[in-house]
C-alpha positions as CSV (number, residue, x, y, z in Angstrom):
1,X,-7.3,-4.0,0.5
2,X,-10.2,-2.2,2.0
3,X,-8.5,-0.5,4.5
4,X,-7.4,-1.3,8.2
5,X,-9.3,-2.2,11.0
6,X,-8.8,0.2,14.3
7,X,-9.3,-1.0,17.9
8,X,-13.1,-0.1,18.1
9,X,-14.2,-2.2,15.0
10,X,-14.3,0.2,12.1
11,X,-12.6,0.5,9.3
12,X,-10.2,3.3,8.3
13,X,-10.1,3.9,4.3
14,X,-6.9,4.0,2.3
15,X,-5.3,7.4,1.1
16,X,-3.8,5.6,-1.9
17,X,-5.8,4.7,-4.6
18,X,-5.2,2.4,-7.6
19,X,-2.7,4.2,-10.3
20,X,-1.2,7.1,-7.2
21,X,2.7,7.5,-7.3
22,X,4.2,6.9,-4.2
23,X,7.5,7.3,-2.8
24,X,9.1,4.3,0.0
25,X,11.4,3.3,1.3
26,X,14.3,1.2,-0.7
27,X,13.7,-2.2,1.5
28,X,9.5,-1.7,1.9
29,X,7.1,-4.2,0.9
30,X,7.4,-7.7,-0.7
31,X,7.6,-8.9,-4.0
32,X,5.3,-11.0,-5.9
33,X,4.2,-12.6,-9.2
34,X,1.1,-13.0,-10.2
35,X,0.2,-13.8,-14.2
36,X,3.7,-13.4,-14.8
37,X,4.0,-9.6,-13.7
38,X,5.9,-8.5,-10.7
39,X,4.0,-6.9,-7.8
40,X,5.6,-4.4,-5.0
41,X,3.2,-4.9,-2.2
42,X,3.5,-3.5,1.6
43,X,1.8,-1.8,4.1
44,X,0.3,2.2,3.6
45,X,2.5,2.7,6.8
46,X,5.4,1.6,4.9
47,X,4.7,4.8,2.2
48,X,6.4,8.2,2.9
49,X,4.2,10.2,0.5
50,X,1.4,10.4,-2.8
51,X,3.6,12.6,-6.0
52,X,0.8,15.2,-7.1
């Protein structure tokens, strides 16, 4: 997404970025297909930390 919307309107940009390792949380996010690949998608929230 774009980023999440705080209580005065704006919009707060993501620390992840397309292709970043993360580490979460053995039940986080949902799983999807789309064009036959699986997806893990969830909430920035739901990720502990970025691998350098």
């Amino acid at each position: 997404g774009e980023g999440k919307i705080g209580k005065d309107g704006s919009r707060r940009a993501l620390d992840v970025k397309v292709g970043d390792k993360v580490i979460f949380g053995k039940y986080s996010g949902q799983t999807v297909k789309a064009d036959g690949v699986e997806l893990l998608v969830m909430r920035e929230e739901d990720i502990f930390g970025i691998v350098e």
